[in-house]
C-alpha positions in Angstrom: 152.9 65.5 153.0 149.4 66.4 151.7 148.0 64.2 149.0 146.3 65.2 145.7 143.8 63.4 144.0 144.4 64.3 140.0 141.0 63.0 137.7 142.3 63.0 134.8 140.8 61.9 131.3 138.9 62.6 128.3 139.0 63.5 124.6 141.6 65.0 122.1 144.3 65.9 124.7 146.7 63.9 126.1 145.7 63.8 130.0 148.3 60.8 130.9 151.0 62.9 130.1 149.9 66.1 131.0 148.7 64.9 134.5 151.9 63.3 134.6 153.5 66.7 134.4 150.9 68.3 137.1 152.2 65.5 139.2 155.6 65.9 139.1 155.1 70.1 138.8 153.4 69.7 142.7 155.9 67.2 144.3 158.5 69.8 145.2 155.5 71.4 147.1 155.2 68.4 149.3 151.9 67.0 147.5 152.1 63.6 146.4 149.5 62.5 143.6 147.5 59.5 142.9 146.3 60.2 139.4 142.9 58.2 138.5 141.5 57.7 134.9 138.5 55.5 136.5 135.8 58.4 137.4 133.5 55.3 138.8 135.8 54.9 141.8 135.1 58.6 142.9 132.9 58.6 145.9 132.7 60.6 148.9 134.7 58.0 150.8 137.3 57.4 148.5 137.9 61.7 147.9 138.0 61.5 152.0 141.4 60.1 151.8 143.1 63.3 149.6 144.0 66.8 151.4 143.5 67.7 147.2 141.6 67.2 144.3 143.0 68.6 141.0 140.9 68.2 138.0 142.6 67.7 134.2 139.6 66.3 132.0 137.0 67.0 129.9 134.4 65.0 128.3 133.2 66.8 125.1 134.9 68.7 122.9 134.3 72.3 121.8 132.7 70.8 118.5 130.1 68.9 120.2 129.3 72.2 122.3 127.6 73.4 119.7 126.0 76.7 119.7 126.6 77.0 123.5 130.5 76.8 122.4 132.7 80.2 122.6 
């Protein structure tokens, strides 16, 4: 079974649940996710131990973008 790595976090949305969701969409694939809210435990060694990385975050929102927005 391969093993995913899901970061998940940020502003506005609801990444618990929706990484949740990516979580359980994936199992029947044979990939099992950790999901981690705690970006400071990301390290090379720590992302050696996932086959998978699967990003659901975002750390500004398309106000504080600005003029470099859509």
């Amino acid at each position: 079974m391969k093993r995913n790595l899901i970061l998940s976090g940020g502003v506005v949305h609801d990444y618990p649940r929706t990484s949740a969701m990516l979580a359980e969409i994936l199992a029947p694939a044979g990939i099992r996710s950790e999901i981690c809210e705690d970006f400071q435990r990301v390290d090379e060694g720590f992302l050696q131990d996932f086959d998978l990385v699967t990003l659901n975050c975002a750390r500004w929102t398309l106000r504080e973008l600005g003029e470099h927005g859509p």
